[in-house]
TINU-373591 format. One record per residue: x, y, z of N, C-alpha, C, CB in turn; residue number from 1; residue in three letters. Coordinates in steps of 0.02 Angstrom, whole numbers, plus 50000, padded with zeros to 5 digits. Glycine has a CB too. Example, Ala and Ser with C-alpha at 12.3 -4.5 7.8 and 13.67 -1.06 7.14 Angstrom:
<site n_x="50660" n_y="49716" n_z="50390" ca_x="50615" ca_y="49775" ca_z="50390" c_x="50660" c_y="49835" c_z="50390" cb_x="50565" cb_y="49776" cb_z="50452" seq="1" type="Ala"/>
<site n_x="50642" n_y="49888" n_z="50354" ca_x="50684" ca_y="49947" ca_z="50357" c_x="50645" c_y="50002" c_z="50394" cb_x="50704" cb_y="49970" cb_z="50286" seq="2" type="Ser"/>
//
This chain:
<site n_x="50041" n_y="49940" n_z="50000" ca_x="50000" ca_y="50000" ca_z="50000" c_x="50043" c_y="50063" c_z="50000" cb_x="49953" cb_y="50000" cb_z="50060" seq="1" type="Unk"/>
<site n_x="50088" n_y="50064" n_z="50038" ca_x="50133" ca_y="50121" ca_z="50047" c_x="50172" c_y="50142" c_z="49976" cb_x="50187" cb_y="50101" cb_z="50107" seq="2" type="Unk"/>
<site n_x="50174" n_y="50068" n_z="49951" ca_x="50233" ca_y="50081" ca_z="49878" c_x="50207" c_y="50114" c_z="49831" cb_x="50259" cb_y="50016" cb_z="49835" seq="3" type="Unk"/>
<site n_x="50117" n_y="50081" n_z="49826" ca_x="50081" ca_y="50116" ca_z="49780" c_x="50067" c_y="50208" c_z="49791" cb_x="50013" cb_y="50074" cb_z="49781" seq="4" type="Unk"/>
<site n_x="50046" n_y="50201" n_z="49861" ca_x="50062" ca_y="50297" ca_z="49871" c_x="50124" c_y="50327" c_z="49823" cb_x="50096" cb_y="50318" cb_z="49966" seq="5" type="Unk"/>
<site n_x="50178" n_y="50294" n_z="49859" ca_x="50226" ca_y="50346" ca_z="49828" c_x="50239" c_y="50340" c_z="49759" cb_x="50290" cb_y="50347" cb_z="49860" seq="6" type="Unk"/>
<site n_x="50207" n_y="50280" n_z="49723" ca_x="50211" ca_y="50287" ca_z="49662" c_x="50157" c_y="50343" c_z="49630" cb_x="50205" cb_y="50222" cb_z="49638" seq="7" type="Unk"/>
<site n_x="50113" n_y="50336" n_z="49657" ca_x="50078" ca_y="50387" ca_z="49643" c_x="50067" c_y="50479" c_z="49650" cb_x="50045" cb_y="50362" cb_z="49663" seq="8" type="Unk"/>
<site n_x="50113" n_y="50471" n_z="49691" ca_x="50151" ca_y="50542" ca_z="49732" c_x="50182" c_y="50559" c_z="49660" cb_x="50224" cb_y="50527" cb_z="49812" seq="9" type="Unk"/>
<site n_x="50238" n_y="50519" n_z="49646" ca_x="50300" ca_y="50532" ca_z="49602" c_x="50257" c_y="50549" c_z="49538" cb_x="50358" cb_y="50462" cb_z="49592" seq="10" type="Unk"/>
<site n_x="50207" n_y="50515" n_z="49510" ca_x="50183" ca_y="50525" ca_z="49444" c_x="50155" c_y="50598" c_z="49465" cb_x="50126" cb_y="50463" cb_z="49413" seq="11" type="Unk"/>
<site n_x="50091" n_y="50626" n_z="49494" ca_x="50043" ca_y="50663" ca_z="49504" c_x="50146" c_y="50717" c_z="49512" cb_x="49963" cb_y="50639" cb_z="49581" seq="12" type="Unk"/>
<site n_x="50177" n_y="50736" n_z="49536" ca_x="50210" ca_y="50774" ca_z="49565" c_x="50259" c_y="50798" c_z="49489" cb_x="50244" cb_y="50737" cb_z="49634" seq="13" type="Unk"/>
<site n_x="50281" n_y="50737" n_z="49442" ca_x="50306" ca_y="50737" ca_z="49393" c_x="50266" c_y="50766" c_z="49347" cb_x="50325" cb_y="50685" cb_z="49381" seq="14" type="Unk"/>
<site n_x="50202" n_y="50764" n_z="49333" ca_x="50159" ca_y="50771" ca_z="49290" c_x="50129" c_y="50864" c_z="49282" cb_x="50104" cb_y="50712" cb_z="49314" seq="15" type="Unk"/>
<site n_x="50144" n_y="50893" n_z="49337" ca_x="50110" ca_y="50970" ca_z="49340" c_x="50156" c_y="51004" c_z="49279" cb_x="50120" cb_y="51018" cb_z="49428" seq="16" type="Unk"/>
<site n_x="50112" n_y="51048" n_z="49251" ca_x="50135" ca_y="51087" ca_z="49202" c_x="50135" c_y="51170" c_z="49231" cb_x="50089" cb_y="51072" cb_z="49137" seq="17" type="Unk"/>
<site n_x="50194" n_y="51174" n_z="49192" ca_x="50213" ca_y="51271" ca_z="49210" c_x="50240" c_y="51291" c_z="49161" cb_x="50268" cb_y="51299" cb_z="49275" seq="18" type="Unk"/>
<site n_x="50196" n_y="51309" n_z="49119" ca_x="50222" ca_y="51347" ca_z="49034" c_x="50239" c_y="51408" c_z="49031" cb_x="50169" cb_y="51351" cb_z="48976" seq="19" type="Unk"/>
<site n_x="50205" n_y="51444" n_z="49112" ca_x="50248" ca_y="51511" ca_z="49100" c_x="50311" c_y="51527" c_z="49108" cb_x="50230" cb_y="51554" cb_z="49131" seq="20" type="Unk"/>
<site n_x="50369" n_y="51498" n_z="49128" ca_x="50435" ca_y="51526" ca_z="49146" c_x="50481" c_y="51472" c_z="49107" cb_x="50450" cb_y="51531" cb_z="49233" seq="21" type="Unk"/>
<site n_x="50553" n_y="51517" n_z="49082" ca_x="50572" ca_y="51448" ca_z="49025" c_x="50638" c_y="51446" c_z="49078" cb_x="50590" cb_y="51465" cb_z="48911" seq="22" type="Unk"/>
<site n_x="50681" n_y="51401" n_z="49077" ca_x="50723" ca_y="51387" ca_z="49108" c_x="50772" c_y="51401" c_z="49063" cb_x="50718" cb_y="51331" cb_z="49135" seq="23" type="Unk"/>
<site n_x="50821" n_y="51452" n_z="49074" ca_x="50866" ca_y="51475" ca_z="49027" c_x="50945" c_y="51486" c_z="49042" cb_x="50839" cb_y="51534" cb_z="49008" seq="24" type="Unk"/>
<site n_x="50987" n_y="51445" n_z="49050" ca_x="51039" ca_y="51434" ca_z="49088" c_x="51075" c_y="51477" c_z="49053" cb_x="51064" cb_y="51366" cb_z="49099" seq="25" type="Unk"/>
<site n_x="51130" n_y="51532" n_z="49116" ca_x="51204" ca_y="51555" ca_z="49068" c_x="51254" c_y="51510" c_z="49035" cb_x="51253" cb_y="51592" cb_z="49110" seq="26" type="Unk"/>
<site n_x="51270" n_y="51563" n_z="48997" ca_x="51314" ca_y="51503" ca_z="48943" c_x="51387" c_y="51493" c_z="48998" cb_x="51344" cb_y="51548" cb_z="48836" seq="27" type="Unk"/>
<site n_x="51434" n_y="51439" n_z="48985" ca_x="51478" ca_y="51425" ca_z="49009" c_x="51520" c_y="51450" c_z="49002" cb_x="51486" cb_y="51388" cb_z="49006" seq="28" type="Unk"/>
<site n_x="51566" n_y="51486" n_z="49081" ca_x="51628" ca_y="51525" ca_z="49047" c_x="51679" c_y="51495" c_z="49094" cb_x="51626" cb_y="51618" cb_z="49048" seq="29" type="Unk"/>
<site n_x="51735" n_y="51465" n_z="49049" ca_x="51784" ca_y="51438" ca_z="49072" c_x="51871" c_y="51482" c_z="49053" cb_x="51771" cb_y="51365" cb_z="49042" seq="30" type="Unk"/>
<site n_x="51870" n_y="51526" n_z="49090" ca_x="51929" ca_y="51559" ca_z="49068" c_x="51978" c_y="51525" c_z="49063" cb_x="51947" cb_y="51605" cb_z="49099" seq="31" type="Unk"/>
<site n_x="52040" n_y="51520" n_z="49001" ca_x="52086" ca_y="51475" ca_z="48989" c_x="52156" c_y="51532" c_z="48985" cb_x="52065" cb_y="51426" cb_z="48919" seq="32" type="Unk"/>
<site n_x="52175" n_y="51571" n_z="49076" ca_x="52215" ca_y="51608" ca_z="49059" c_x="52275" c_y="51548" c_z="49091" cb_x="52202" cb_y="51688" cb_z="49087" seq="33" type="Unk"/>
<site n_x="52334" n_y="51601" n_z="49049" ca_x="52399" ca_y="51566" ca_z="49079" c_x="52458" c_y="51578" c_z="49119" cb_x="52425" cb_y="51549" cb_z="49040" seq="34" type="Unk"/>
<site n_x="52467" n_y="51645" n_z="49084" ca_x="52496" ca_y="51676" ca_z="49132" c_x="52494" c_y="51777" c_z="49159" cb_x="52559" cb_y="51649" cb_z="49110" seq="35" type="Unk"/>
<site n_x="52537" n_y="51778" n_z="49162" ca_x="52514" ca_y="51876" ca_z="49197" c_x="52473" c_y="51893" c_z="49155" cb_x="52578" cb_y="51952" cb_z="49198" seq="36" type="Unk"/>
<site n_x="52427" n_y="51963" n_z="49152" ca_x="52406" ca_y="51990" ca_z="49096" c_x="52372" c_y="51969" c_z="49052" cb_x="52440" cb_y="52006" cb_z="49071" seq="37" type="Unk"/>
<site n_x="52338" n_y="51897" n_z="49066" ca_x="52301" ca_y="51895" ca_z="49024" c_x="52238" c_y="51902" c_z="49023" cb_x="52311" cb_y="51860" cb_z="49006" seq="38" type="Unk"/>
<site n_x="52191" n_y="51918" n_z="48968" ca_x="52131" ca_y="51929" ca_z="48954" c_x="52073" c_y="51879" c_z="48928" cb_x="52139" cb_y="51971" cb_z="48918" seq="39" type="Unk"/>
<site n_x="52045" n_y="51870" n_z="48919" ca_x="51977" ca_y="51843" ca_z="48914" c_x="51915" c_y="51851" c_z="48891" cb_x="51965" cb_y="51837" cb_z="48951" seq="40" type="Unk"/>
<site n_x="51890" n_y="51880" n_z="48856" ca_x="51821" ca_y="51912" ca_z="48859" c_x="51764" c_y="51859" c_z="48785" cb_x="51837" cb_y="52021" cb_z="48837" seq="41" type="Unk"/>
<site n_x="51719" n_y="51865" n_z="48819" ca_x="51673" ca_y="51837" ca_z="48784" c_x="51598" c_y="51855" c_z="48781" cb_x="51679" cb_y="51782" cb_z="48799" seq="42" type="Unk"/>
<site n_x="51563" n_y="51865" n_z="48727" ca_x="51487" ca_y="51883" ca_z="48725" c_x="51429" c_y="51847" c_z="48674" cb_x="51487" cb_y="51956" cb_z="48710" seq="43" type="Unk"/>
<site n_x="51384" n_y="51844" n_z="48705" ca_x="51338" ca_y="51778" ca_z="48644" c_x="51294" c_y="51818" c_z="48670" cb_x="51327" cb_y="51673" cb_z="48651" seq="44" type="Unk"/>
<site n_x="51244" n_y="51805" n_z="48614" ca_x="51152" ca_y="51845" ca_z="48595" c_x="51124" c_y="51793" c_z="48574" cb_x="51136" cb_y="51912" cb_z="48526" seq="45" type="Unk"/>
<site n_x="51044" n_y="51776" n_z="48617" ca_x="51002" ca_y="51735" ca_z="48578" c_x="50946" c_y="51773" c_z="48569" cb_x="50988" cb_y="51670" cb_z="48605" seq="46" type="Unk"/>
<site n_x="50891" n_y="51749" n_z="48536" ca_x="50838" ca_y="51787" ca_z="48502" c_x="50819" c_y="51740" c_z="48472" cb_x="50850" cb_y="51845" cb_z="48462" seq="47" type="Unk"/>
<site n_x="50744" n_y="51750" n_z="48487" ca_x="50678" ca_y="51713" ca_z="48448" c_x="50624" c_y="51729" c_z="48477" cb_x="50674" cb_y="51637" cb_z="48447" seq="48" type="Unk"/>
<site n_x="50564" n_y="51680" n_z="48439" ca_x="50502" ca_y="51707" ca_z="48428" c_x="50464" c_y="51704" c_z="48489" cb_x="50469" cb_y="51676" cb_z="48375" seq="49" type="Unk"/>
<site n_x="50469" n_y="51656" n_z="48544" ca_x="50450" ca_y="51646" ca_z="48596" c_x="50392" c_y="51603" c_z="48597" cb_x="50444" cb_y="51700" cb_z="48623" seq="50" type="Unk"/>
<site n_x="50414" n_y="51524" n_z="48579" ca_x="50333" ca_y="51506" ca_z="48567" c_x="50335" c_y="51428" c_z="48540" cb_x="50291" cb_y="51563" cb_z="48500" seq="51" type="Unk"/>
<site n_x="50307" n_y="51367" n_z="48559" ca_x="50329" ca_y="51323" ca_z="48513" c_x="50281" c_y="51328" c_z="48461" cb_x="50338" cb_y="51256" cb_z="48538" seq="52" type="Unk"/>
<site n_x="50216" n_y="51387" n_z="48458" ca_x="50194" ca_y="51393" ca_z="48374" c_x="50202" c_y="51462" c_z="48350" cb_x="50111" cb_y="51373" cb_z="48357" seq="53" type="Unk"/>
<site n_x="50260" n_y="51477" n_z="48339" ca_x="50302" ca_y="51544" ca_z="48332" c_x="50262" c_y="51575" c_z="48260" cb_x="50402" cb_y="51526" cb_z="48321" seq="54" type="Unk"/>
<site n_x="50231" n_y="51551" n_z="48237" ca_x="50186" ca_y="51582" ca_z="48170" c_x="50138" c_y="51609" c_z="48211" cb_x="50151" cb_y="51527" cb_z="48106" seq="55" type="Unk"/>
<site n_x="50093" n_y="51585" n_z="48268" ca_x="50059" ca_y="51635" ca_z="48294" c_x="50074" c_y="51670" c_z="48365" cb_x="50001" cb_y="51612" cb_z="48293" seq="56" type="Unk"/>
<site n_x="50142" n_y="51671" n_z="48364" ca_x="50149" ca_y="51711" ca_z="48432" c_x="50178" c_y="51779" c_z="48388" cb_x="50212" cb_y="51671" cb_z="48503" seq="57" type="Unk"/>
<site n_x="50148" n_y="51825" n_z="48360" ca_x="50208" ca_y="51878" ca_z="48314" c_x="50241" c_y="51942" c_z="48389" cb_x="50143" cb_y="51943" cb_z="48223" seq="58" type="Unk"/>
<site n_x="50206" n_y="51937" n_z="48439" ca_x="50220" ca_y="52000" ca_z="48484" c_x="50250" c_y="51936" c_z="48539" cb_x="50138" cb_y="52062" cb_z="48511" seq="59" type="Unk"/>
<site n_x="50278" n_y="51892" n_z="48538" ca_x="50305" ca_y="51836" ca_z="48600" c_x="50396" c_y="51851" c_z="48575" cb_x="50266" cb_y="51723" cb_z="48585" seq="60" type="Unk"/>
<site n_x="50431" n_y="51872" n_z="48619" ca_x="50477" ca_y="51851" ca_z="48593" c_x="50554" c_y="51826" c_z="48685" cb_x="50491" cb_y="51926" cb_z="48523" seq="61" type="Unk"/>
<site n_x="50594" n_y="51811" n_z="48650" ca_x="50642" ca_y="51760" ca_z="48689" c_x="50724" c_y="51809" c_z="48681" cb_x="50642" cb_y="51664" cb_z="48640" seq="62" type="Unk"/>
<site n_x="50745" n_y="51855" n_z="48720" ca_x="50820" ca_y="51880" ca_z="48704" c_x="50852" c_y="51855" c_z="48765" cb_x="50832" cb_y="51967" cb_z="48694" seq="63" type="Unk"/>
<site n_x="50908" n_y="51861" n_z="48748" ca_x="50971" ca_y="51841" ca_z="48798" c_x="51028" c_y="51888" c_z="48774" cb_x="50998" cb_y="51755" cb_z="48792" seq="64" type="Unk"/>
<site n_x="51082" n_y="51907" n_z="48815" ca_x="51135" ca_y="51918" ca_z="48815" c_x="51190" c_y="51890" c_z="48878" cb_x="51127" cb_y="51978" cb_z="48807" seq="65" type="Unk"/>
<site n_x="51214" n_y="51866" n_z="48838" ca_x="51286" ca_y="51833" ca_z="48908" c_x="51347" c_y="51886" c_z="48898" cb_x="51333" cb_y="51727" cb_z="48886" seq="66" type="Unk"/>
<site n_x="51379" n_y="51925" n_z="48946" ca_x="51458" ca_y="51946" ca_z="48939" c_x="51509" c_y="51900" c_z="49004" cb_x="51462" cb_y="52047" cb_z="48954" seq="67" type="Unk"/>
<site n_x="51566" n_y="51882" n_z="48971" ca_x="51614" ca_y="51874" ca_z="49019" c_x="51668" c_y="51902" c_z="48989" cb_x="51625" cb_y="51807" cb_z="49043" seq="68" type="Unk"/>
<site n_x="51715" n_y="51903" n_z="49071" ca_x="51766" ca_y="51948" ca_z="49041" c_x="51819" c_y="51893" c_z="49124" cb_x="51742" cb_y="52072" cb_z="49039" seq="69" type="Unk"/>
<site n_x="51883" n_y="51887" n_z="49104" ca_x="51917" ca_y="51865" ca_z="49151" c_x="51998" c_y="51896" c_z="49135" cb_x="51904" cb_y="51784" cb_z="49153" seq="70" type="Unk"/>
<site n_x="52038" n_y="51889" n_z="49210" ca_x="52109" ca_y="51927" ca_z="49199" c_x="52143" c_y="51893" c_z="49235" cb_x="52119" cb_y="52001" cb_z="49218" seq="71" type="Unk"/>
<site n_x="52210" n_y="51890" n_z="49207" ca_x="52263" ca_y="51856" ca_z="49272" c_x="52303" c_y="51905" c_z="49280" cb_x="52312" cb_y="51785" cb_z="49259" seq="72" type="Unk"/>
<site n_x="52287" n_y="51925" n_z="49352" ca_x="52347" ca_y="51970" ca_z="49382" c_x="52394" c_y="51950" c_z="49414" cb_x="52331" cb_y="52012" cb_z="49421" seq="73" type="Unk"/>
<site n_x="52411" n_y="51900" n_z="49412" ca_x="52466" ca_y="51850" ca_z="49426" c_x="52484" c_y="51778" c_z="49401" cb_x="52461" cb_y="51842" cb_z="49484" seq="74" type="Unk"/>
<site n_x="52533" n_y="51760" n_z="49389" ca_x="52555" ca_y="51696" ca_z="49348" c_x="52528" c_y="51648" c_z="49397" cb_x="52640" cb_y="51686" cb_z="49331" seq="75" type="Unk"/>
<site n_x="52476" n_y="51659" n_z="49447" ca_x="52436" ca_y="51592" ca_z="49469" c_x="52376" c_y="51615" c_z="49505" cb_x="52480" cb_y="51538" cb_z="49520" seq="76" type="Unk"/>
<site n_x="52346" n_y="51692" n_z="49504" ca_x="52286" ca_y="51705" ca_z="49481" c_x="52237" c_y="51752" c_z="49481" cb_x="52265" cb_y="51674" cb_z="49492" seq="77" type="Unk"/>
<site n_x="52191" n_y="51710" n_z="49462" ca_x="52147" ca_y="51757" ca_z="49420" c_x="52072" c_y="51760" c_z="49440" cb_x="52150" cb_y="51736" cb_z="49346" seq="78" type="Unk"/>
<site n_x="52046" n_y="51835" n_z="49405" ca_x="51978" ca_y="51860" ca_z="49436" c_x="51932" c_y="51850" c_z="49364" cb_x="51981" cb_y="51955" cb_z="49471" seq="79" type="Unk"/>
<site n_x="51864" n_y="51844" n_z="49373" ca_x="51826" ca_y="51831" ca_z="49315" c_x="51750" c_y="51870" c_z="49340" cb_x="51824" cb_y="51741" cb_z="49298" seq="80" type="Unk"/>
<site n_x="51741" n_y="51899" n_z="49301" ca_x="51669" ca_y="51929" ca_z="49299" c_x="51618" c_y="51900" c_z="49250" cb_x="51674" cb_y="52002" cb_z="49281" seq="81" type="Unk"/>
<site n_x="51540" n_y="51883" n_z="49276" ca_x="51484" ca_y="51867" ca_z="49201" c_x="51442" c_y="51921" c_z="49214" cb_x="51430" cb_y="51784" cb_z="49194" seq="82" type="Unk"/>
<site n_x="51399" n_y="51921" n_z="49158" ca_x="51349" ca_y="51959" ca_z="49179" c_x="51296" c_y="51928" c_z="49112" cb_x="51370" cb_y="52049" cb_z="49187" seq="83" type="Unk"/>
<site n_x="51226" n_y="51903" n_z="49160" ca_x="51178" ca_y="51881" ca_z="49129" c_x="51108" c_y="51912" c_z="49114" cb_x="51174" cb_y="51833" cb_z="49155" seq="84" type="Unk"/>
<site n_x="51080" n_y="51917" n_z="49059" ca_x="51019" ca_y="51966" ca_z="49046" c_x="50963" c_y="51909" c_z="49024" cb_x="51036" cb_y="52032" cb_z="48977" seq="85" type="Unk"/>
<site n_x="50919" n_y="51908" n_z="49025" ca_x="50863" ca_y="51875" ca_z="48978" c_x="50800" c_y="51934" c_z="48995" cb_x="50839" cb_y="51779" cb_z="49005" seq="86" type="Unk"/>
<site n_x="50754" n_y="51921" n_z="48915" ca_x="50709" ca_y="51982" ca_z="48931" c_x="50656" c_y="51934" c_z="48881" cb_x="50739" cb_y="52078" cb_z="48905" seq="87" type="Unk"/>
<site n_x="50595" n_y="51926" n_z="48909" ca_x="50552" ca_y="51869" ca_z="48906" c_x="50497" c_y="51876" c_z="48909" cb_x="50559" cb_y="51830" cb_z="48942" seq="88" type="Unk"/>
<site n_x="50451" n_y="51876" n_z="48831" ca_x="50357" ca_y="51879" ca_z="48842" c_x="50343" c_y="51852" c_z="48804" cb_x="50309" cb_y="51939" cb_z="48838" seq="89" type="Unk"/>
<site n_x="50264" n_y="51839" n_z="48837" ca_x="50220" ca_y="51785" ca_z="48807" c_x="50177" c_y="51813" c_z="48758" cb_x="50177" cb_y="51749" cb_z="48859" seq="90" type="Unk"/>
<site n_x="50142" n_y="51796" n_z="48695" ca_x="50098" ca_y="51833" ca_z="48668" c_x="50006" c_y="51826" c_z="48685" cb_x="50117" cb_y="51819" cb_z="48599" seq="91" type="Unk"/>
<site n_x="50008" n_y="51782" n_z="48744" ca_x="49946" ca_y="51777" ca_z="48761" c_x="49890" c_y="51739" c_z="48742" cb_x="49932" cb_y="51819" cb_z="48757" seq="92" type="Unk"/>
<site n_x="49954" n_y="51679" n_z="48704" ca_x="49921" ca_y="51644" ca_z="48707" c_x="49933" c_y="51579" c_z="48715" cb_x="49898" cb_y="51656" cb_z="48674" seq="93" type="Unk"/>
<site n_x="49922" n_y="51531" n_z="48773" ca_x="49952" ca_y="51479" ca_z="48806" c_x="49967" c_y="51411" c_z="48763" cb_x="49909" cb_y="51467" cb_z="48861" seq="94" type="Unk"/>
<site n_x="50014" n_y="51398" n_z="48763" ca_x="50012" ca_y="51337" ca_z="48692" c_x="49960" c_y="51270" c_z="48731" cb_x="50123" cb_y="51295" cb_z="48665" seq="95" type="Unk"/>
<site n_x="49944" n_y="51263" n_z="48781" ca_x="49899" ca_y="51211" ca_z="48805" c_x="49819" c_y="51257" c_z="48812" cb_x="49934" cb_y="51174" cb_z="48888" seq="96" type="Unk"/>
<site n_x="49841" n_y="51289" n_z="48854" ca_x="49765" ca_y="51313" ca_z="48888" c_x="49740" c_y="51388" c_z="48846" cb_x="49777" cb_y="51333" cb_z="48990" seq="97" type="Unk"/>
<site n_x="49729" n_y="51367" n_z="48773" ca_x="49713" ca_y="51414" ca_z="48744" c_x="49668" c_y="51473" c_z="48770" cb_x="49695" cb_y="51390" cb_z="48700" seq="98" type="Unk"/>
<site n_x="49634" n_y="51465" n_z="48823" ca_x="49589" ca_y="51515" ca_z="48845" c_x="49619" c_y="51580" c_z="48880" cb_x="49545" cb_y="51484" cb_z="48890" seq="99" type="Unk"/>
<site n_x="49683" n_y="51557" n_z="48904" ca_x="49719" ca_y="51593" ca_z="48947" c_x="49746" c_y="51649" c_z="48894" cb_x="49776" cb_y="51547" cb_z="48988" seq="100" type="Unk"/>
<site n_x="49724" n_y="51713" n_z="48916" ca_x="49746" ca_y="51785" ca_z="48888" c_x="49782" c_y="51843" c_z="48951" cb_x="49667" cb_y="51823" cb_z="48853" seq="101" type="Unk"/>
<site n_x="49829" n_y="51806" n_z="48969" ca_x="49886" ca_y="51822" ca_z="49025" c_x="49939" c_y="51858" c_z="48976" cb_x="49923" cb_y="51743" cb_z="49069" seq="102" type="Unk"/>
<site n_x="49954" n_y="51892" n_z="48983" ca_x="50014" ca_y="51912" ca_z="48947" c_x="50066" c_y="51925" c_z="49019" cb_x="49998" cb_y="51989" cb_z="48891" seq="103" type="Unk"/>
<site n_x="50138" n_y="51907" n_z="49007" ca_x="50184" ca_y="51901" ca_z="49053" c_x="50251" c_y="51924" c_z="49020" cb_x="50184" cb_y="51831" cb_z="49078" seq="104" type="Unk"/>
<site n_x="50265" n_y="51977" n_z="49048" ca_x="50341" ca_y="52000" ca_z="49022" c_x="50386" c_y="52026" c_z="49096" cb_x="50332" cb_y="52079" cb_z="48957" seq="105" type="Unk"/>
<site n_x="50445" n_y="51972" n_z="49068" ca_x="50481" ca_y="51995" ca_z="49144" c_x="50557" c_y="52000" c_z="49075" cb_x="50482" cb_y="51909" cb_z="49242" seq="106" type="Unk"/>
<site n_x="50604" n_y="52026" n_z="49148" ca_x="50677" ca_y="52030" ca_z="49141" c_x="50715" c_y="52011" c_z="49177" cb_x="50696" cb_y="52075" cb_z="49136" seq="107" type="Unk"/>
<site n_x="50757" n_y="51955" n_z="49169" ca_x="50813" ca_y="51908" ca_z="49207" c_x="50871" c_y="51953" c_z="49237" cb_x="50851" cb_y="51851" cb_z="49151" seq="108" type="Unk"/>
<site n_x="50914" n_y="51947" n_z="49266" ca_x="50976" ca_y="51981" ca_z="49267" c_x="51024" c_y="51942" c_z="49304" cb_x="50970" cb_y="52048" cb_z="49296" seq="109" type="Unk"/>
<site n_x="51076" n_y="51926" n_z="49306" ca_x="51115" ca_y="51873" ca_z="49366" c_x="51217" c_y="51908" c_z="49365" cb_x="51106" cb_y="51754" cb_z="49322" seq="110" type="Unk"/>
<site n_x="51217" n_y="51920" n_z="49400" ca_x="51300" ca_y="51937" ca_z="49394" c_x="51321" c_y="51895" c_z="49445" cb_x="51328" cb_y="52020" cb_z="49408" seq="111" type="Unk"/>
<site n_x="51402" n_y="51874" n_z="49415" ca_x="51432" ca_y="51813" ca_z="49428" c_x="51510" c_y="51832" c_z="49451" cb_x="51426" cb_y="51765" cb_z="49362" seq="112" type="Unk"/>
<site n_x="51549" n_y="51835" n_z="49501" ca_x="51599" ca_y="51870" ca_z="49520" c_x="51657" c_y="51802" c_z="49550" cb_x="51568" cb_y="51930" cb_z="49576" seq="113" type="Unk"/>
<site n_x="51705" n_y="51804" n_z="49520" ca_x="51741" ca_y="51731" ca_z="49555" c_x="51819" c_y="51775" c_z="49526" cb_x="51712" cb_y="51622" cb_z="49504" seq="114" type="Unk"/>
<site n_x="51836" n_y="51702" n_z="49563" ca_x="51923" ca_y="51714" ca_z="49576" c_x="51954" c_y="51635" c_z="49585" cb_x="51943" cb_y="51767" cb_z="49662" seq="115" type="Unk"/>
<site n_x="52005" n_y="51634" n_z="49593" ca_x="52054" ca_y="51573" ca_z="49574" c_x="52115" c_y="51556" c_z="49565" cb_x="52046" cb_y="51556" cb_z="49536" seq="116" type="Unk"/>
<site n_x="52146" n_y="51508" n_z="49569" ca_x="52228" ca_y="51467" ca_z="49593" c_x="52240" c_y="51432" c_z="49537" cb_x="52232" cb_y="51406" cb_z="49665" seq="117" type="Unk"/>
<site n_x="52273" n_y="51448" n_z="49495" ca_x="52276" ca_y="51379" ca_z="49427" c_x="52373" c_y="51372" c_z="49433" cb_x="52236" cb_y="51422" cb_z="49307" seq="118" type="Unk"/>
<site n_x="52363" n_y="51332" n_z="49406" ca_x="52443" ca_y="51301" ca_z="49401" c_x="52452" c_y="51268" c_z="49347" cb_x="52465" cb_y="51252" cb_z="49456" seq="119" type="Unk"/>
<site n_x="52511" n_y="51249" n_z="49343" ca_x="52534" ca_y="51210" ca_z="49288" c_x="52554" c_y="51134" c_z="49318" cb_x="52598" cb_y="51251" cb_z="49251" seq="120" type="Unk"/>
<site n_x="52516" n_y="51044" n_z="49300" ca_x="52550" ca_y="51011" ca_z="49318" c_x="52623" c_y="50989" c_z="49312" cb_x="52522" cb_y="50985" cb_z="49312" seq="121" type="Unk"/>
<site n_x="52648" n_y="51001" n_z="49252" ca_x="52727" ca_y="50984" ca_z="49212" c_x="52751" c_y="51054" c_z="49186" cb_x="52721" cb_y="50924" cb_z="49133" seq="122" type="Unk"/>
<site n_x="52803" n_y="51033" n_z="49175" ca_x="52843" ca_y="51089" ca_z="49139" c_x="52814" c_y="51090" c_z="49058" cb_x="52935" cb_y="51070" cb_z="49143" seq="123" type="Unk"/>
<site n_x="52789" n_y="51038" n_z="49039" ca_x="52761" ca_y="51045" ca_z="48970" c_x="52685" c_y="51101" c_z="48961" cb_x="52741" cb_y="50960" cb_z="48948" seq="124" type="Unk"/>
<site n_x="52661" n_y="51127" n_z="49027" ca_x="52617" ca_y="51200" ca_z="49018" c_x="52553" c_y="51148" c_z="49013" cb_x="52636" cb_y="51265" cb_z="48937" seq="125" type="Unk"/>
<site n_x="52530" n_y="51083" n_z="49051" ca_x="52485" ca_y="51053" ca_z="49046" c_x="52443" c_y="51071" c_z="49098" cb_x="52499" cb_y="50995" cb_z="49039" seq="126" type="Unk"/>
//
């Protein structure tokens, strides 16, 4: 009896839907400095229609911007900055629950601040 509960827990718990918020991860920044002075910088843009029936979402749309930028101020280390944007709306009209005339526009933001010890294992700069 108990097994069947929690099997039933797990389905009913797995099964809820939430179409309003998209899960939109920063892109990966792995600075590959080596030694003093060095630099880093990187930036990516996404964009689209916002919608899995993007022919009728024309006012839905999906942006992103990622920046990183990293430095070594010393031959073992270094500081790294991100900075994350997403800017995100719906056109109102729910790809399941067509009735729903919610319109939802938000803006993400996330800044990312780190630091670090790198070394070299061998003399071959591995």
């Amino acid at each position: 009896m108990q097994r069947l509960f929690i099997i039933s827990i797990v389905i009913f718990l797995s099964s809820c839907y939430s179409p309003r918020y998209v899960y939109s991860p920063v892109t990966q920044d792995i600075p590959m400095v080596s030694k003093i002075k060095d630099v880093k910088v990187g930036a990516y843009f996404a964009g689209g229609s916002g919608g899995t029936f993007s022919n009728s979402t024309k006012h839905a749309y999906n942006l992103g911007m990622d920046l990183h930028a990293a430095y070594a101020f010393s031959n073992h280390f270094a500081a790294m900055i991100n900075q994350y944007n997403r800017w995100e709306r719906n056109a109102s009209n729910n790809d399941v629950f067509t009735g729903d005339s919610i319109i939802i526009k938000y803006r993400r933001a996330l800044t990312e601040i780190g630091g670090g010890y790198y070394s070299f294992f061998n003399n071959e700069n591995t």
